[in-house]
N, C-alpha and C positions, 0 to 999 in steps of 0.2 A: 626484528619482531619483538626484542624484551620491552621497545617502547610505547610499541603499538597496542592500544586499549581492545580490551574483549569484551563481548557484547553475548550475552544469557543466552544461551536457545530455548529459545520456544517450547512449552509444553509437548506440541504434537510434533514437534519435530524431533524432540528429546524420547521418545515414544516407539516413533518409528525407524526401523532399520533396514537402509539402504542395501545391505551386504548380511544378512545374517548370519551365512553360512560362515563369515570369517570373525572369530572372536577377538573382544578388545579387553586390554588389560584396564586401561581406566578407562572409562566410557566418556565421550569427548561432551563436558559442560558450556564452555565457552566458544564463541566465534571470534575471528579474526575481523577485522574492518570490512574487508573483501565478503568474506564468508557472511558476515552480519548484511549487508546490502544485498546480495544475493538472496539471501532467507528473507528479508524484509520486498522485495519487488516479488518474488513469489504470494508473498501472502497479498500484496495491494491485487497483484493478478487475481486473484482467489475472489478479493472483497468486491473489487471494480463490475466483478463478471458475476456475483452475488444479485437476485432482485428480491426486495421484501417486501413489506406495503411499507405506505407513505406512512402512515401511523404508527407510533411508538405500540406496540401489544402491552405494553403494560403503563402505567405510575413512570419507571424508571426504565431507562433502556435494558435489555438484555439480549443474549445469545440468540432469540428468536428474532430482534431486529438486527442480525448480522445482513451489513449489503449495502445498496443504495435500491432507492427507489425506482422503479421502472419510466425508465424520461424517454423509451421508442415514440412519444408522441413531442418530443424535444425539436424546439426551431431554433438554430444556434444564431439567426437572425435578430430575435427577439430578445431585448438586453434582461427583460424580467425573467424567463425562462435562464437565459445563461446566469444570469444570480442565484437561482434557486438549485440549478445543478451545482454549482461551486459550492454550495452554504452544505446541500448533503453530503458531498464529497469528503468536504471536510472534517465535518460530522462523526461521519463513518472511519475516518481516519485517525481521529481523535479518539472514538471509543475501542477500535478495533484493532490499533497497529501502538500500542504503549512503547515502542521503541523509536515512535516520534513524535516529536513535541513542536507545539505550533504551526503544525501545517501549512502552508500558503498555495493555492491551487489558481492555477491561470491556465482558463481555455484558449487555446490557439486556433484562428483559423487556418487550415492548412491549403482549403481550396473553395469556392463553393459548397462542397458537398462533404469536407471531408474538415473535423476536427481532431486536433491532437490536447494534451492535459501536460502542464506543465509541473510538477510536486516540488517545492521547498521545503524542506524540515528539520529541525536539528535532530540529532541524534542522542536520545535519551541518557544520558548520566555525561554525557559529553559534551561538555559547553564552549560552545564555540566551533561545535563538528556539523555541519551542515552536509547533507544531503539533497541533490536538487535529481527529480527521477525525471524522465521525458516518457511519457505514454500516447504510441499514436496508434492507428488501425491500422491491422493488414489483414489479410485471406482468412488466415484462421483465427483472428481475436484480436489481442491487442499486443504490442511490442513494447517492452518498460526497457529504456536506455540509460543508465546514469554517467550526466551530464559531468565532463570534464577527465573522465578516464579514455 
């Protein structure tokens, strides 16, 4: 582990406490690789499952256009629709998740009826640390898998 790079927690993760009842001597700042992808598919689950309006609210993005745009009227047939899902996705990943950098998002068809999201992205202060997440549907939401563990 003395090799392996640590990755910032999150505001609101740093905030809230899992176990209150049990006190800590130093309060844990850093994440492990492991720990850092797990807080990071948490939070895409969070934004993916996010709907805002399609319009910026303001001049410059902010906290009130946290999400993606509501795409239920989405044909995963139609290649101009799949661009414009991707462009927000990415967007939103870009403004909302600063622990990755360059995004690259590839919709899969999974069946007729059913799409999966593929995420590539490095991993912010880690160059050359790639991240690829697999996001498909199931019963209750969506499933984020990272690809190669």
């Amino acid at each position: 582990m003395a090799n392996q790079p640590l990755f910032r927690i999150p505001l609101f993760e740093r905030l809230s406490d899992d176990a209150p009842a049990k006190p800590e001597a130093t309060p844990l700042r850093r994440y492990a690789q492991d720990a850092a992808l797990a807080s990071i598919c948490t939070e895409l689950s969070h934004l993916l499952n996010t709907r805002r309006s399609s319009t910026p609210w303001q001049e410059n993005y902010s906290v009130l256009d946290y999400g993606i745009a509501d795409w239920s009227s989405f044909k995963s047939g139609f290649e101009e629709d799949r661009r414009k899902l991707i462009k927000d996705i990415r967007l939103a990943i870009s403004l909302f998740e600063p622990r990755l950098k360059n995004p690259q998002v590839e919709l899969l068809a999974m069946n007729s009826q059913t799409s999966a999201l593929r995420i590539s992205a490095e991993l912010a202060g880690h160059a050359g640390q790639r991240a690829v997440l697999c996001i498909s549907p199931i019963a209750e939401g969506v499933k984020i898998e990272i690809e190669g563990e």
